[in-house]
N, C-alpha and C positions, 0 to 999 in steps of 0.2 A: 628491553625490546618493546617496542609500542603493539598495540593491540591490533593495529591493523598488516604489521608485519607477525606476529605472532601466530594471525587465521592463516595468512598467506603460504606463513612455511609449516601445518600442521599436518597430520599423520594421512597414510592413503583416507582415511575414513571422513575425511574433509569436506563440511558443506555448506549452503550458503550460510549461516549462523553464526561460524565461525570469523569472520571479515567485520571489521569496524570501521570507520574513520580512526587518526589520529586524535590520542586522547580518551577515546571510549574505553569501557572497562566490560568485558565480558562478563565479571561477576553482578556487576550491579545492572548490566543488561535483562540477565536471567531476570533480578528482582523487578523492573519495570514490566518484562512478559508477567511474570506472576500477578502482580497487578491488574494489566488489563485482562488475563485469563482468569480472575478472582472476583478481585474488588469491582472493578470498571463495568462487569459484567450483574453485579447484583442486580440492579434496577430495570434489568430486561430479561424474556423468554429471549434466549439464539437459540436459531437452526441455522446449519451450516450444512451447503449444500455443494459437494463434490469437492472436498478438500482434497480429496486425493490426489487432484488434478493438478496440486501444486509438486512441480517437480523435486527432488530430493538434494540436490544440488544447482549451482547458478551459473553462469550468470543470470538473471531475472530482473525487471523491470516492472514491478506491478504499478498497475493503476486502475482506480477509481472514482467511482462518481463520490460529491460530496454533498450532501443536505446537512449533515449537525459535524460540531465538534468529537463528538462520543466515535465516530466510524475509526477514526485512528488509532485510539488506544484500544478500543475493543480488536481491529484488524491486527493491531501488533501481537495483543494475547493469543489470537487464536488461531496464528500461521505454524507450522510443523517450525517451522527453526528460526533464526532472529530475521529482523530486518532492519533499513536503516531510511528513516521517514526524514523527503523533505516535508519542515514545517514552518509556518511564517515566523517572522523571528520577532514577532512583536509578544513572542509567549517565551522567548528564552530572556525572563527576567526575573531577577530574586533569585530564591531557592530551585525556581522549579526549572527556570533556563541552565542553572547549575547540573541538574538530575536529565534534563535532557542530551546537554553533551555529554553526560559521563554515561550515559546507555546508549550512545552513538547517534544522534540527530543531527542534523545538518540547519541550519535557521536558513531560510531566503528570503531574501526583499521582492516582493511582486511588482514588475513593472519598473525594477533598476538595473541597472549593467553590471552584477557582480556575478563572474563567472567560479568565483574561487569555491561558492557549494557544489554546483555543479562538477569543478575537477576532482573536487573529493569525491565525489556521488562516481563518479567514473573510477577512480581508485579501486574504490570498493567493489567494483562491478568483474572489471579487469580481473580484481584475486577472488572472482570466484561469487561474490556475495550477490543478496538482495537488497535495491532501492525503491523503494516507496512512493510513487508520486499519484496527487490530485489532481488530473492535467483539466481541471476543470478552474481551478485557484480559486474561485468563493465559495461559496454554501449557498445552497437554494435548496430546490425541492428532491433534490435525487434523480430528476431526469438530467441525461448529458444533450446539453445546446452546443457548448462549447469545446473543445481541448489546446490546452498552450502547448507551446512546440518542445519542451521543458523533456515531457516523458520519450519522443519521438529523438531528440537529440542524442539525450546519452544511451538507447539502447542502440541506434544506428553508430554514433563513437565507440562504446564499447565490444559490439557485436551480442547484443544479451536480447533475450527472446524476452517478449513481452507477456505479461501476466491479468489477466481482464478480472477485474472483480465487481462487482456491486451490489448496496445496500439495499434494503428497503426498512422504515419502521421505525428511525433515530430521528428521525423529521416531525415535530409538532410545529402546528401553522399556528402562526398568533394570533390570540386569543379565544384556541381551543383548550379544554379542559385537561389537566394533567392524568397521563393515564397509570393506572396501577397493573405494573409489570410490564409494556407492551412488547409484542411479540417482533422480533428483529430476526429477518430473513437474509441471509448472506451465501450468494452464489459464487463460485471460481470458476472462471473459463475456463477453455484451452489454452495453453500457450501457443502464440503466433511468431511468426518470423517478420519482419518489417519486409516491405517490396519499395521501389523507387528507385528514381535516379538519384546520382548527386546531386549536393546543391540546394540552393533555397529549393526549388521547386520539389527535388526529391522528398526535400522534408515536409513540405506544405502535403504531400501525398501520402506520407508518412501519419503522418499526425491525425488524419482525416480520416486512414484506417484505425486509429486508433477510437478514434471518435466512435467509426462504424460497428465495431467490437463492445465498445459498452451499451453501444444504442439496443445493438442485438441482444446484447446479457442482461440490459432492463429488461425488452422486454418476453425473455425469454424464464424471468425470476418472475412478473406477472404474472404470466401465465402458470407456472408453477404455483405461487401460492394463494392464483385466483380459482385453483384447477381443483382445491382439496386441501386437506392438512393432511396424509396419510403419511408418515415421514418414511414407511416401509415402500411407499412406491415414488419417494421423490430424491432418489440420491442417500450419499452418508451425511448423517445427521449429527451432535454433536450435543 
């Protein structure tokens, strides 16, 4: 029985965590979260603000803004149950594109017509689970200019509510100095429902909320960690 039929038919107690792609292996999933809740985590202060807020079950469609590398695996460790991240597939190579499809990752091409991560991405969504996208596709500073229509697509196909998160603190500009432990702030929205019509246009409206939801959780985490450090009056901390 493959892994992503195995989440699909499991017990009432069933939750996003549970759901893989074809191929993925739950166990060595767990070991990947342990990782980035461990290891990935060592060279930063997190606070984690309003975890709570991620629902207990799925479907879900998180997305995030991106400035570094680090936001992914730290975001995979530190979510209540699994998820399943689209990620460029220019890093499923060697050993480590091995260890990513077998803890369930999806590789995409940016800017090419291959639908087939995306159906998977909906698969997973469909039995219940969580997908992961950076509907931003590069890395910059952590502010959102942009979002591709990528995250807007499959929660509108699927019917899965959307998940708003963003970073701050994994971003050094170059040729500033490396900093010793820096402090990495991480807020969880509310879940949103998509609005629009069908159709390109529905999605082009779609996507745009989507945009406006991270805009608002920048800069709604500024203000948060411009406001104080007091982690007793700013949400559950972690």
């Amino acid at each position: 029985m493959s892994a992503e039929r195995a989440g699909a038919s499991g017990a009432a107690s069933h939750d996003a965590g549970s759901v893989l792609p074809e191929g993925g292996s739950l166990a060595l999933h767990r070991v990947g979260r342990w990782i980035g809740a461990t290891v990935v985590r060592l060279p930063f202060r997190v606070r984690i603000h309003h975890r709570e807020r991620v629902p207990s079950s799925g479907p879900l469609v998180l997305v995030a803004n991106h400035s570094s590398l680090m936001e992914g695996p730290l975001l995979f460790g530190m979510l209540p149950h699994s998820a399943v991240f689209l990620i460029k597939h220019e890093l499923f190579r060697g050993p480590l594109g091995w260890f990513l499809r077998k803890i369930g990752q999806l590789p995409v091409r940016r800017g090419e017509p291959d639908r087939r991560p995306l159906l998977a991405a909906v698969r997973v969504l469909r039995a219940g689970g969580l997908v992961a996208v950076f509907p931003e596709g590069t890395r910059g500073t952590g502010d959102v200019k942009t979002a591709q229509d990528g995250a807007a697509w499959l929660a509108r196909t699927s019917g899965a509510r959307v998940l708003p998160v963003v970073c701050r603190g994994t971003y050094r500009p170059p040729g500033s100095r490396r900093r010793f432990l820096p402090r990495v702030d991480v807020l969880f929205g509310e879940p949103v429902t998509l609005t629009g019509a069908k159709g390109r246009t529905g999605l082009s409206e779609a996507t745009e909320q989507i945009r406006d939801e991270l805009v608002a959780l920048v800069a709604e985490l500024d203000r948060t960690v411009g406001g104080g450090r007091d982690d007793k009056a700013r949400g559950k901390q972690a």
